[in-house]
PDB file of the backbone (N, CA, C, O) and the ligand in Angstrom, with CONECT records:
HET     ZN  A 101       1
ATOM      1  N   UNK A   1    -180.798  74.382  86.302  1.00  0.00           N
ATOM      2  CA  UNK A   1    -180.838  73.342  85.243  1.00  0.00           C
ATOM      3  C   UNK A   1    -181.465  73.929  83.987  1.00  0.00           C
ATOM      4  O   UNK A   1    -182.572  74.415  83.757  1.00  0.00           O
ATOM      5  N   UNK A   2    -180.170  73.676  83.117  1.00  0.00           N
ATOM      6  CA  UNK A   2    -181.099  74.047  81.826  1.00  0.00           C
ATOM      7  C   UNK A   2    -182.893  73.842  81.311  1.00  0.00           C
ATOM      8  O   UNK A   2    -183.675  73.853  82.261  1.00  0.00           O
ATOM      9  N   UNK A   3    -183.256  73.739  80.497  1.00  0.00           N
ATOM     10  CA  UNK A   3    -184.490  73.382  79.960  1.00  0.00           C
ATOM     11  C   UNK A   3    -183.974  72.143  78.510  1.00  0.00           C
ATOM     12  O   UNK A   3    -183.239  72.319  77.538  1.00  0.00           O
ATOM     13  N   UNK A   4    -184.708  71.016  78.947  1.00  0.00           N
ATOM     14  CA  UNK A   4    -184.259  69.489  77.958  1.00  0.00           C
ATOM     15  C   UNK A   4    -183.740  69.878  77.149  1.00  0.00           C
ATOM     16  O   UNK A   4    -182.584  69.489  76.984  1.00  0.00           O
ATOM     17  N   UNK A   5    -184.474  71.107  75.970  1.00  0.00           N
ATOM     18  CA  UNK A   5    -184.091  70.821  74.591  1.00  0.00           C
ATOM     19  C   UNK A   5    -182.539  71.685  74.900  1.00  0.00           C
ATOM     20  O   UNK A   5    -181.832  71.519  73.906  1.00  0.00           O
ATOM     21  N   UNK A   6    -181.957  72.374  75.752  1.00  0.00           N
ATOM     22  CA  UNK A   6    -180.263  73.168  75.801  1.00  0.00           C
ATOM     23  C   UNK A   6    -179.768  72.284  76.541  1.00  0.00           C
ATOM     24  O   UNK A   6    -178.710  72.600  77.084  1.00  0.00           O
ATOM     25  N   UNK A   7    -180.335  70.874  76.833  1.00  0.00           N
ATOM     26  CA  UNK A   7    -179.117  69.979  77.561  1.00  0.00           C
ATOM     27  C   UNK A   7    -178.349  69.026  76.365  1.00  0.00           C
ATOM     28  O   UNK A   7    -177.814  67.931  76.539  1.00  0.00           O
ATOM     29  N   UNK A   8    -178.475  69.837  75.040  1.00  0.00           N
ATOM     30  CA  UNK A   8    -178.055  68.404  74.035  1.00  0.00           C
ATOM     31  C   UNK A   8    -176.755  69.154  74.374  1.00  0.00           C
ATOM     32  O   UNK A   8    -176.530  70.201  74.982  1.00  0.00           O
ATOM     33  N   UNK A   9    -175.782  68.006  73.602  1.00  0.00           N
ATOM     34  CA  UNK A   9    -174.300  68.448  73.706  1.00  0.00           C
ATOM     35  C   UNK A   9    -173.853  68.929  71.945  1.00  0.00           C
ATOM     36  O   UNK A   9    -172.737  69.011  71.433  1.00  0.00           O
ATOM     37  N   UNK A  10    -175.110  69.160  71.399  1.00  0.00           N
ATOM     38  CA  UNK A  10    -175.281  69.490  69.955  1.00  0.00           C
ATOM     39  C   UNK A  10    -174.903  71.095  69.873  1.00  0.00           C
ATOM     40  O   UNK A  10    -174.437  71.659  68.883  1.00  0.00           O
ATOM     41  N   UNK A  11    -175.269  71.803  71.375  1.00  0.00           N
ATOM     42  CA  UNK A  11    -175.106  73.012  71.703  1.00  0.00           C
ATOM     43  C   UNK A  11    -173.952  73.007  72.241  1.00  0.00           C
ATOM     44  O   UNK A  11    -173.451  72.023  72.785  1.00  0.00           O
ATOM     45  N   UNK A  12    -173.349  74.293  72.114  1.00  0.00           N
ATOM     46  CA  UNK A  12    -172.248  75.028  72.629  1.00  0.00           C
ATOM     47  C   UNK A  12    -172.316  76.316  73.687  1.00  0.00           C
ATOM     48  O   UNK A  12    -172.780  77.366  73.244  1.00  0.00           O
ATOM     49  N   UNK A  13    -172.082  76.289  74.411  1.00  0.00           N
ATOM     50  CA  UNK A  13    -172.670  77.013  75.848  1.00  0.00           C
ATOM     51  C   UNK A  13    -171.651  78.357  75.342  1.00  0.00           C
ATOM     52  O   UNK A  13    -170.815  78.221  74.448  1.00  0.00           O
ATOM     53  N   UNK A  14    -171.819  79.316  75.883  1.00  0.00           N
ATOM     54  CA  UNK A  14    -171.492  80.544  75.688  1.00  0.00           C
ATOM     55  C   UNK A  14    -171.333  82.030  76.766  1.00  0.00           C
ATOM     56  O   UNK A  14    -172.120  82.952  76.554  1.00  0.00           O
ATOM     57  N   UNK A  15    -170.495  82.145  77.670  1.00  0.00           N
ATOM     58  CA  UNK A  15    -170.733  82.740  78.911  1.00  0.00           C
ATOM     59  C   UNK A  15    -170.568  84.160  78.159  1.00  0.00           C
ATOM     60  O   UNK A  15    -169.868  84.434  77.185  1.00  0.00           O
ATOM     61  N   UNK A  16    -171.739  85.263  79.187  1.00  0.00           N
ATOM     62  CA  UNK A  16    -171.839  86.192  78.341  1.00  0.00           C
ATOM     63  C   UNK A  16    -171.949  87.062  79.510  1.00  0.00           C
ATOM     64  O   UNK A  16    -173.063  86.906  80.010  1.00  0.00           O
ATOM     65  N   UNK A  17    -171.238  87.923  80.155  1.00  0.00           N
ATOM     66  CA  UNK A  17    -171.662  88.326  80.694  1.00  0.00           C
ATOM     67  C   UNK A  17    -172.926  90.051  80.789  1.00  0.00           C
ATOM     68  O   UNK A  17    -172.831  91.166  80.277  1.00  0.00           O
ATOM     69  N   UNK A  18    -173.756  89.531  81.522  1.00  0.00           N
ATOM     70  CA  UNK A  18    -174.905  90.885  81.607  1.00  0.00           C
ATOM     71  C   UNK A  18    -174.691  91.767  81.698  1.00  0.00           C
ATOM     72  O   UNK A  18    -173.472  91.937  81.649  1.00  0.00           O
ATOM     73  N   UNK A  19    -175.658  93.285  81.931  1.00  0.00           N
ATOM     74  CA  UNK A  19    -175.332  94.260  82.134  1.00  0.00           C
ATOM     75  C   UNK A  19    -175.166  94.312  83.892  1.00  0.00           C
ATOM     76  O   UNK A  19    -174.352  95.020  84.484  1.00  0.00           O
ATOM     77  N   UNK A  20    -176.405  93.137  84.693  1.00  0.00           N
ATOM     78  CA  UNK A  20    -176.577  93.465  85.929  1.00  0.00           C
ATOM     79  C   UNK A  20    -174.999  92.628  86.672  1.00  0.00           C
ATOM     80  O   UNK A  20    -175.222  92.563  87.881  1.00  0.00           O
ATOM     81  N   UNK A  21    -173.919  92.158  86.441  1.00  0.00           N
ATOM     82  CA  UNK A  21    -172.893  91.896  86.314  1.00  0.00           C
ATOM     83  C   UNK A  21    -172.915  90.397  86.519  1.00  0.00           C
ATOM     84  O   UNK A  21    -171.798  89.885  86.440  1.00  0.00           O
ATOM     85  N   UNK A  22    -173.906  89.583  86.760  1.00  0.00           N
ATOM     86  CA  UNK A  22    -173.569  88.125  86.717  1.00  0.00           C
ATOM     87  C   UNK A  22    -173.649  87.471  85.243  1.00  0.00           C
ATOM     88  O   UNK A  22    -174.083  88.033  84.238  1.00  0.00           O
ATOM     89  N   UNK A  23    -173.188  86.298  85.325  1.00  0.00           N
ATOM     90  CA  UNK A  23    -172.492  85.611  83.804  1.00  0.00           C
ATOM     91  C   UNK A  23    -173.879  84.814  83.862  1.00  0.00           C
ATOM     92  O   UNK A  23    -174.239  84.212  84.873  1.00  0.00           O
ATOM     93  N   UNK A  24    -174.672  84.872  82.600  1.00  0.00           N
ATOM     94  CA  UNK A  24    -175.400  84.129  81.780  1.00  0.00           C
ATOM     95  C   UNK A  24    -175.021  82.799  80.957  1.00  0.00           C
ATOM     96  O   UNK A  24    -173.924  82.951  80.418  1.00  0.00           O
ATOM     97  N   UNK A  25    -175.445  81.868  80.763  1.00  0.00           N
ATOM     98  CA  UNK A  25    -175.338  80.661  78.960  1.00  0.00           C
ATOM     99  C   UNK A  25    -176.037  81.332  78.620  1.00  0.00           C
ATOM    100  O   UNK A  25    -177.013  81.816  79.193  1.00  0.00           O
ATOM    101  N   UNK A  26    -175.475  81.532  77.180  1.00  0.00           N
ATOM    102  CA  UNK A  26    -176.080  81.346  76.162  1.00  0.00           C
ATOM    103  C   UNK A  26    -176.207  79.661  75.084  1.00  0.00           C
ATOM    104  O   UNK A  26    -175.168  79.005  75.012  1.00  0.00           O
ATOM    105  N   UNK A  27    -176.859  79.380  74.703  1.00  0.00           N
ATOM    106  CA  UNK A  27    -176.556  78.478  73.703  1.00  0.00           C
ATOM    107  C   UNK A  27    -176.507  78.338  72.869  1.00  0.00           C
ATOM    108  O   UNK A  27    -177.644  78.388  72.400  1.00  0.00           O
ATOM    109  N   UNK A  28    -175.449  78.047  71.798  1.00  0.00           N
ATOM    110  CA  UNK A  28    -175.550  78.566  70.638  1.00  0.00           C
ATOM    111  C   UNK A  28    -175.044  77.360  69.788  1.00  0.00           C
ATOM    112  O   UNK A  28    -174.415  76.490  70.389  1.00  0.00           O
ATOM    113  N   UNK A  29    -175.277  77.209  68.312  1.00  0.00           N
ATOM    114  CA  UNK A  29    -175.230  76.039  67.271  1.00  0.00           C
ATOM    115  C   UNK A  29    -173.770  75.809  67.245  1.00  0.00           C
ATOM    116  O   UNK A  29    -173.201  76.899  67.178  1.00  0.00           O
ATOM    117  N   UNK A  30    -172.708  74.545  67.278  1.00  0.00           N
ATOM    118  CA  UNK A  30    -171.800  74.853  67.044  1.00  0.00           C
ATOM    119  C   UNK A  30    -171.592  74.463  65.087  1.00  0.00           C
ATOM    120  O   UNK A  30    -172.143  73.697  64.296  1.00  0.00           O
ATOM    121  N   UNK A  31    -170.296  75.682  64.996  1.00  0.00           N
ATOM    122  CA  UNK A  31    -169.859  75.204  63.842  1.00  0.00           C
ATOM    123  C   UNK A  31    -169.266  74.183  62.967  1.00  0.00           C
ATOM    124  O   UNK A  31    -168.233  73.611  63.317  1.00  0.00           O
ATOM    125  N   UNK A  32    -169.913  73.882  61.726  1.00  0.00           N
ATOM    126  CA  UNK A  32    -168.947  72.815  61.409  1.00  0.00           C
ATOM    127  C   UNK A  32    -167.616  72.871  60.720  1.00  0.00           C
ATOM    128  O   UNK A  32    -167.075  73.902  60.322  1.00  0.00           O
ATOM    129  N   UNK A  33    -167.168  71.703  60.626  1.00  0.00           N
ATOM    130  CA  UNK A  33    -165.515  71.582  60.386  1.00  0.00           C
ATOM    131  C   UNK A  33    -164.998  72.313  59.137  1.00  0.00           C
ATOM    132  O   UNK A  33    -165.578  72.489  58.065  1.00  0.00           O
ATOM    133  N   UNK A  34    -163.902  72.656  59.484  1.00  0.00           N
ATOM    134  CA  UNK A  34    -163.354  73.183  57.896  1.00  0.00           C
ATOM    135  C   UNK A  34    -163.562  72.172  56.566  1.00  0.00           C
ATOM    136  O   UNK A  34    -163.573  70.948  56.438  1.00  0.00           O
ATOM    137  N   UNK A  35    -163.751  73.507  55.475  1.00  0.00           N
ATOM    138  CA  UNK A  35    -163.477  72.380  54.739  1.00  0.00           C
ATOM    139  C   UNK A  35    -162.151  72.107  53.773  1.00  0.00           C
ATOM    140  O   UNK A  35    -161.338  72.877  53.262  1.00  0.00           O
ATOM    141  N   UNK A  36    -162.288  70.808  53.758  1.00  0.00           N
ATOM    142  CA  UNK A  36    -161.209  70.078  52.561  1.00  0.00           C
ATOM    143  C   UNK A  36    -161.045  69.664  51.458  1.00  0.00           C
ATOM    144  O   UNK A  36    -162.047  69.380  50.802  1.00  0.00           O
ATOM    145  N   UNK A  37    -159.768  69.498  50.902  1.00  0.00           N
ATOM    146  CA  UNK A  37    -159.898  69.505  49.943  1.00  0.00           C
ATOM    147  C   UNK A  37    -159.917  68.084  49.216  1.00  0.00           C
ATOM    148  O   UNK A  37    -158.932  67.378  49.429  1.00  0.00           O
ATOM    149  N   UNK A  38    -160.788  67.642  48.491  1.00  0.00           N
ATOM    150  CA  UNK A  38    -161.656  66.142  47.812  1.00  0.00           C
ATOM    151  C   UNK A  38    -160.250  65.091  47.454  1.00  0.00           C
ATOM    152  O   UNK A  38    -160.261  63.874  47.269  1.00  0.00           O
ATOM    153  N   UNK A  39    -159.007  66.103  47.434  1.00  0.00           N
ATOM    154  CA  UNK A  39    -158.217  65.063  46.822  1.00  0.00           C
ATOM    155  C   UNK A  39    -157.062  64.663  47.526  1.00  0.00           C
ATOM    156  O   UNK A  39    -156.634  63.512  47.435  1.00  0.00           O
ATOM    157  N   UNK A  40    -156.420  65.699  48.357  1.00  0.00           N
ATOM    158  CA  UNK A  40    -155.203  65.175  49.545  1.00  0.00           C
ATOM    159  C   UNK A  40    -155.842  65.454  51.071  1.00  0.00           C
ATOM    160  O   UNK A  40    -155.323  65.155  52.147  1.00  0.00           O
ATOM    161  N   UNK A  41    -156.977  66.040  50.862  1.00  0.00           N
ATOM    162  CA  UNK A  41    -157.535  66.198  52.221  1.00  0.00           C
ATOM    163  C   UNK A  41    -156.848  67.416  53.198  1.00  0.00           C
ATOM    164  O   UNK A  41    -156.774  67.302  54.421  1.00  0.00           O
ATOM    165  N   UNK A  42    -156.486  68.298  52.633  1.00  0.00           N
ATOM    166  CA  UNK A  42    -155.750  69.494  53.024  1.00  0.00           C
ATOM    167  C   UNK A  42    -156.976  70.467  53.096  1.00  0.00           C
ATOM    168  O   UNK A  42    -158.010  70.341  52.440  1.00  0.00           O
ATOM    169  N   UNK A  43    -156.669  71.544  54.078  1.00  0.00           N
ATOM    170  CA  UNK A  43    -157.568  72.373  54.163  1.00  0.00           C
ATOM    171  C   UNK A  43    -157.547  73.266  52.896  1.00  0.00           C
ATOM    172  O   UNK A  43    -156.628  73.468  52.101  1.00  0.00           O
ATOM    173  N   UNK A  44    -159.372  73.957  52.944  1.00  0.00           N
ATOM    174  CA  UNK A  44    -159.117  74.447  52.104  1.00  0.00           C
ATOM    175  C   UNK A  44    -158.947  76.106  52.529  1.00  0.00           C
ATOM    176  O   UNK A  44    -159.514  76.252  53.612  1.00  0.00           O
ATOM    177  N   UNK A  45    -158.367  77.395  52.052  1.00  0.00           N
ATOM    178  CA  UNK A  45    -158.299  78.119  52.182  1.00  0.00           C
ATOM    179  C   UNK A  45    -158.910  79.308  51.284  1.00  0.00           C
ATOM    180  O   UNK A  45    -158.656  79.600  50.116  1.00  0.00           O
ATOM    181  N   UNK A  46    -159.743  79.865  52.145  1.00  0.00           N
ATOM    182  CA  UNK A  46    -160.541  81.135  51.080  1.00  0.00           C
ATOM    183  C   UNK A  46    -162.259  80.661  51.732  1.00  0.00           C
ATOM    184  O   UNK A  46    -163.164  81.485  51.598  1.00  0.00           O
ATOM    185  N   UNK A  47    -162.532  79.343  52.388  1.00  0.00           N
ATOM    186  CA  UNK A  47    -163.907  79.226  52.251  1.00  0.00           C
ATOM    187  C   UNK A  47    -164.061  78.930  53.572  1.00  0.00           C
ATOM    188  O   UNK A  47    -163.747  77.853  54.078  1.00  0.00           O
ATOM    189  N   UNK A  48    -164.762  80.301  54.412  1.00  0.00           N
ATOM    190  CA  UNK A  48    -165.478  80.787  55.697  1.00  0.00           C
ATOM    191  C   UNK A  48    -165.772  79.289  56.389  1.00  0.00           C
ATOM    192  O   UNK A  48    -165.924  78.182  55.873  1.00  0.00           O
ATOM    193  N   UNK A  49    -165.783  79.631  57.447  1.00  0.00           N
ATOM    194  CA  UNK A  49    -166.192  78.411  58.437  1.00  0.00           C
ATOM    195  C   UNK A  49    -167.444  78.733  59.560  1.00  0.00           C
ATOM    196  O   UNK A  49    -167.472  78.599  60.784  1.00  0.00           O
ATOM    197  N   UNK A  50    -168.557  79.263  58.495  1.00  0.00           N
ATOM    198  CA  UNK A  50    -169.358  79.854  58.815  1.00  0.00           C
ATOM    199  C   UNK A  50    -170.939  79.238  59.417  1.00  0.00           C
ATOM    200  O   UNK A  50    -171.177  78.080  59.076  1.00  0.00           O
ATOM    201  N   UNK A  51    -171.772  79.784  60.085  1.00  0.00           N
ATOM    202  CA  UNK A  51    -173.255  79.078  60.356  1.00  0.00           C
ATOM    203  C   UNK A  51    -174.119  78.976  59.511  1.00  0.00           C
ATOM    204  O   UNK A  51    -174.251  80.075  58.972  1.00  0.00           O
ATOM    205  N   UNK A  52    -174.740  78.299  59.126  1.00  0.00           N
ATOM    206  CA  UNK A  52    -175.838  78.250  57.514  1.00  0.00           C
ATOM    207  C   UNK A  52    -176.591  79.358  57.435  1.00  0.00           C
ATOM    208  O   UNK A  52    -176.942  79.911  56.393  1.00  0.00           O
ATOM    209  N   UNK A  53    -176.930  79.801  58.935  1.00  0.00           N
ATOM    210  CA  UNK A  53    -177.755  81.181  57.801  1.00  0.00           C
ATOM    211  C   UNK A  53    -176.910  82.304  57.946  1.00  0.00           C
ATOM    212  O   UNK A  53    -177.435  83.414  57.860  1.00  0.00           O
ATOM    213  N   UNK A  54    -175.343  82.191  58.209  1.00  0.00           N
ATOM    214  CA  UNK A  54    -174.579  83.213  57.637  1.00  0.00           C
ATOM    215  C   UNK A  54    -174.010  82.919  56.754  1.00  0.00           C
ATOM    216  O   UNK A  54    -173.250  83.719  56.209  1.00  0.00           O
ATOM    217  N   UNK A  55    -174.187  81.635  56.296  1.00  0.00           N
ATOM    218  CA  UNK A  55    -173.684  81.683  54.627  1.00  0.00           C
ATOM    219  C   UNK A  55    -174.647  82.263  54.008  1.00  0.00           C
ATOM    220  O   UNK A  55    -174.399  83.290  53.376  1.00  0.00           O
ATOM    221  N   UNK A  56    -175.781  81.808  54.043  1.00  0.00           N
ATOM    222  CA  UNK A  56    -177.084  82.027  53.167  1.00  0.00           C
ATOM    223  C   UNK A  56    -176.803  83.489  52.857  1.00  0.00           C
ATOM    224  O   UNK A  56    -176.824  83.974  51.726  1.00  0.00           O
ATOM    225  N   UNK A  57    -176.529  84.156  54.018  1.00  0.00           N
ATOM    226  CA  UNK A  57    -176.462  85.697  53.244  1.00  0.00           C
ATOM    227  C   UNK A  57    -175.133  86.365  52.905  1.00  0.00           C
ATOM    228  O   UNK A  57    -174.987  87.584  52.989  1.00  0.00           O
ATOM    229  N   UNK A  58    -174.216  85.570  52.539  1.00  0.00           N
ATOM    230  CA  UNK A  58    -172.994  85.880  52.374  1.00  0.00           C
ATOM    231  C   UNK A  58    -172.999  85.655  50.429  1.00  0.00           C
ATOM    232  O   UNK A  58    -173.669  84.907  49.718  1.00  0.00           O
ATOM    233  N   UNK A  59    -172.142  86.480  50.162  1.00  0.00           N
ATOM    234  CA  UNK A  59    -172.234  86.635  48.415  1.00  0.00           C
ATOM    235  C   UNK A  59    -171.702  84.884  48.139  1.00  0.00           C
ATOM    236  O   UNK A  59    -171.124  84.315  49.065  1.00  0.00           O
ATOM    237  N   UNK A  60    -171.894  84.325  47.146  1.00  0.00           N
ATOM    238  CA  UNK A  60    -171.371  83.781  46.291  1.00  0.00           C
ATOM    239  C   UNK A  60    -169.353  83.583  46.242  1.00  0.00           C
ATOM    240  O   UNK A  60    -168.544  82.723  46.592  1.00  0.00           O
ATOM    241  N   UNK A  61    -169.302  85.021  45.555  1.00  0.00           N
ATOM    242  CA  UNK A  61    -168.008  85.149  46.078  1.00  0.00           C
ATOM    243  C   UNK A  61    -167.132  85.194  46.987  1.00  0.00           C
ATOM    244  O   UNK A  61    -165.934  84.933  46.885  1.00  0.00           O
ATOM    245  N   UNK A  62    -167.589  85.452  47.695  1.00  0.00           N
ATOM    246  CA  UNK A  62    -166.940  84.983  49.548  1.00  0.00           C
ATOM    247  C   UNK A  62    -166.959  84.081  49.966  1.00  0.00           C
ATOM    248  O   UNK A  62    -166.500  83.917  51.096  1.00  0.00           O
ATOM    249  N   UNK A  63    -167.613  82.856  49.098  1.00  0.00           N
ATOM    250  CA  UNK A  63    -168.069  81.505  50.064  1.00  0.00           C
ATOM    251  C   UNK A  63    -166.654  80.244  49.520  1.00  0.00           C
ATOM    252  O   UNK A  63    -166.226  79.290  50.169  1.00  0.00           O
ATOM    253  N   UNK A  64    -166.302  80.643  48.376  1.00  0.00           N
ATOM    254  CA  UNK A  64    -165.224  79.795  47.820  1.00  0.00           C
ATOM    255  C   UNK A  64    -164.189  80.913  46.923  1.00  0.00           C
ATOM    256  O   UNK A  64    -164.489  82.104  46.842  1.00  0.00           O
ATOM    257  N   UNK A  65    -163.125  80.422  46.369  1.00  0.00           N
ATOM    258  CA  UNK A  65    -161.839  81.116  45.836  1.00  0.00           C
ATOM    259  C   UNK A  65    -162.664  80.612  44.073  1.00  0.00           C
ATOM    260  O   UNK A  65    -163.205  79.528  43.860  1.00  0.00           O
ATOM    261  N   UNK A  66    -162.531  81.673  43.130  1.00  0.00           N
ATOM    262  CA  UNK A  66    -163.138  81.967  42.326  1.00  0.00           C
ATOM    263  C   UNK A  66    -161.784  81.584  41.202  1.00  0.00           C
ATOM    264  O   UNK A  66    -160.884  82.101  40.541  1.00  0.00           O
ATOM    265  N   UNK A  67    -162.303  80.519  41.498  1.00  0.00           N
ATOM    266  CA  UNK A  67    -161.356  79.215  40.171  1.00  0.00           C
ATOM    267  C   UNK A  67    -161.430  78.053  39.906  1.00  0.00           C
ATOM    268  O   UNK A  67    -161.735  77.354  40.872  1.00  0.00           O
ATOM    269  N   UNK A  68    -161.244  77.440  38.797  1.00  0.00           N
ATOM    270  CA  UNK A  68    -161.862  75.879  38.664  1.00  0.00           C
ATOM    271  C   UNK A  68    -161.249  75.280  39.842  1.00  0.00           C
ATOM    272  O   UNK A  68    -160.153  75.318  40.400  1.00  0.00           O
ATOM    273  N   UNK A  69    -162.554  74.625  40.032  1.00  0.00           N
ATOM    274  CA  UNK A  69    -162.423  73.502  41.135  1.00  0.00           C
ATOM    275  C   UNK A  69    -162.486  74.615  42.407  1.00  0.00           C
ATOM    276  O   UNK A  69    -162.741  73.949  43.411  1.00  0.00           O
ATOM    277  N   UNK A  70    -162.408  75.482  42.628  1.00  0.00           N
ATOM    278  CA  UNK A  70    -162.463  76.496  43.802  1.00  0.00           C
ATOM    279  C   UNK A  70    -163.473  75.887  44.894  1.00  0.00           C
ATOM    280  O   UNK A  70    -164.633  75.557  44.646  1.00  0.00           O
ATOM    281  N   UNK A  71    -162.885  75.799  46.051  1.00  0.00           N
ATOM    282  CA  UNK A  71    -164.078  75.280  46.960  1.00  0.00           C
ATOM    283  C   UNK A  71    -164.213  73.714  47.067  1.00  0.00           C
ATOM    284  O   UNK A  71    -164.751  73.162  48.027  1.00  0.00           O
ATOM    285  N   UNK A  72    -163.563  72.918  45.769  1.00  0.00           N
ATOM    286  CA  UNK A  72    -163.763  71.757  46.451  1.00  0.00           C
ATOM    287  C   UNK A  72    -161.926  70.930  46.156  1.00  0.00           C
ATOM    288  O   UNK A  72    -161.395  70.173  46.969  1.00  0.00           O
ATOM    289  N   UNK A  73    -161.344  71.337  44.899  1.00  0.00           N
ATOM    290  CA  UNK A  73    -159.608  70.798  45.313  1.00  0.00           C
ATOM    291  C   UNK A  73    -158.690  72.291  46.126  1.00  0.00           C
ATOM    292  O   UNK A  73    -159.062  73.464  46.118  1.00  0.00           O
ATOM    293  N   UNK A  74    -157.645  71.806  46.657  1.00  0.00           N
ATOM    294  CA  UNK A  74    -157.121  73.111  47.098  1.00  0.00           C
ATOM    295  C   UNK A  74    -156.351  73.183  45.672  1.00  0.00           C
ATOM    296  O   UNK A  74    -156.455  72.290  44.831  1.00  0.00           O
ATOM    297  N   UNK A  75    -155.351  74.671  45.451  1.00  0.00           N
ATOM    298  CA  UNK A  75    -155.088  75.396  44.594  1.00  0.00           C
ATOM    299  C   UNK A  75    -154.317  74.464  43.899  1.00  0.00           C
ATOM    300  O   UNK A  75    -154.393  74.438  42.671  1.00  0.00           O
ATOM    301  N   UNK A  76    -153.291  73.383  44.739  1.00  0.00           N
ATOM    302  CA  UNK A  76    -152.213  72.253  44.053  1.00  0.00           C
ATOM    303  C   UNK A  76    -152.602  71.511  43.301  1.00  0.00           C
ATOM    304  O   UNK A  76    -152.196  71.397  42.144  1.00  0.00           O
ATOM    305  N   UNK A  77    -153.797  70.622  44.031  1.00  0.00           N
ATOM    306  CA  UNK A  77    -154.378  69.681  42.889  1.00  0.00           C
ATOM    307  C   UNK A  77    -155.212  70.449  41.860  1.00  0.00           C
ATOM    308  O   UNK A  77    -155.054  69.976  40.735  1.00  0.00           O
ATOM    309  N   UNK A  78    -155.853  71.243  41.891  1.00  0.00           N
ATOM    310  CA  UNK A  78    -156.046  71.594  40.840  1.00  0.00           C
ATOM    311  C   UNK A  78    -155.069  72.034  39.588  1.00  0.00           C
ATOM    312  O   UNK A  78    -155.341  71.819  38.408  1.00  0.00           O
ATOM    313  N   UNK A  79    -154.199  72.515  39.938  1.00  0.00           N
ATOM    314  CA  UNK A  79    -152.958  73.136  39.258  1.00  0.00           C
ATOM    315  C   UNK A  79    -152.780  71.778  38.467  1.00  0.00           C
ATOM    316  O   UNK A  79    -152.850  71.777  37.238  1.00  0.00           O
ATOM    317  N   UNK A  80    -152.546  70.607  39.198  1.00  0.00           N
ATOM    318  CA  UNK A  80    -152.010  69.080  38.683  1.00  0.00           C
ATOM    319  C   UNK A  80    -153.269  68.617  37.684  1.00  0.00           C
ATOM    320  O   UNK A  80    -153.123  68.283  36.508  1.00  0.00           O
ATOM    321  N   UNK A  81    -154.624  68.676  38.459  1.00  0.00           N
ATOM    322  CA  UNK A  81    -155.526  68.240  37.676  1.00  0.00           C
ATOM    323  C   UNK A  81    -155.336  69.096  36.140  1.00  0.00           C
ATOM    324  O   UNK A  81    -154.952  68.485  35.143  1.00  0.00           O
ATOM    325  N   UNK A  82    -155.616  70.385  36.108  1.00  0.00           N
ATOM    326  CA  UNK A  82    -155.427  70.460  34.610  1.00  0.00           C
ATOM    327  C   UNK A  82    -154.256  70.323  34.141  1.00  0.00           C
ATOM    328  O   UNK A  82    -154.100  70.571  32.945  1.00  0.00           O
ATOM    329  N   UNK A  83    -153.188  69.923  34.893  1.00  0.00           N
ATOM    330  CA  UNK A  83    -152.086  69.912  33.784  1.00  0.00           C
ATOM    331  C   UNK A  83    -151.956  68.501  32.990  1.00  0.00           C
ATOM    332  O   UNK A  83    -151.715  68.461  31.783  1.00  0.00           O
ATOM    333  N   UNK A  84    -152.157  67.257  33.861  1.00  0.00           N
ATOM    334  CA  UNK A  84    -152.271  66.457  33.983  1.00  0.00           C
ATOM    335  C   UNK A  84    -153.860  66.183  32.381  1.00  0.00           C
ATOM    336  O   UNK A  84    -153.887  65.161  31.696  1.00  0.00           O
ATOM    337  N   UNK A  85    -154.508  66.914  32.275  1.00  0.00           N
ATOM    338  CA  UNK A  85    -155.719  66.495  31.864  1.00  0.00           C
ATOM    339  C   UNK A  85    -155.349  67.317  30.156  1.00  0.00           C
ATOM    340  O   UNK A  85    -155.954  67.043  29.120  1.00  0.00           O
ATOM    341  N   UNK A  86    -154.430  68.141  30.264  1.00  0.00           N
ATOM    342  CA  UNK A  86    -153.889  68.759  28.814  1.00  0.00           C
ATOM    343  C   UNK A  86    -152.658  67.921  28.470  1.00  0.00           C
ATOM    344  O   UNK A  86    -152.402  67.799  27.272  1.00  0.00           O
ATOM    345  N   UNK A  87    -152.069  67.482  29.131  1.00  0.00           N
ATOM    346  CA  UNK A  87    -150.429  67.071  28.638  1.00  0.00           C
ATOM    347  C   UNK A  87    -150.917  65.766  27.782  1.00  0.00           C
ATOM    348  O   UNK A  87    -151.937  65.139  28.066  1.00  0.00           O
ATOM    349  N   UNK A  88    -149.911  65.392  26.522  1.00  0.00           N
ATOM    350  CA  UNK A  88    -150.201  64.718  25.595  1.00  0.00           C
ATOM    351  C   UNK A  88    -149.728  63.826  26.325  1.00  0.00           C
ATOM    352  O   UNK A  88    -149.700  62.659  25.934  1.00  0.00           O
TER     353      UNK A  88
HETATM  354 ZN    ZN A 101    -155.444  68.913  47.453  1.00  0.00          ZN2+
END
């Protein structure tokens, strides 16, 4: 039996096996959901689906696509948003 605090279901179990050849848990944080995009709800593409402290050390540039709105519309709506926001 685990120990209380690795019986949440907040954890994600992880079979690993040892060197002495039997299989271990590990427990480990699970990840959260992709993300989407604010306006059709489409994934977004370019931005890691990563653990917080592997974002933390991940550049800036790796974390989103390096263009307006990057990271939070996908590439379409944005395309629409500015066209939409210049056209007379
Ligand atoms: Zn969109």
């Amino acid at each position: 039996m685990p120990a209380p605090r690795l019986r949440s279901r907040s954890l994600r179990k992880v079979f690993r096996r040892v060197p002495g050849g039997r299989t271990s848990i590990h427990y480990k944080r699970k990840k959260h959901k992709q993300a989407r995009c604010g306006n059709c709800g489409a994934v977004l593409k370019g931005v890691p689906r990563e653990l917080p402290y592997k974002m933390r050390s991940m550049a800036k540039t790796k974390k989103r696509p390096e263009r307006p709105f990057g990271g939070v519309l996908c590439s379409r709506c944005m395309r629409r948003n500015i066209i939409d926001k210049y056209r007379q």
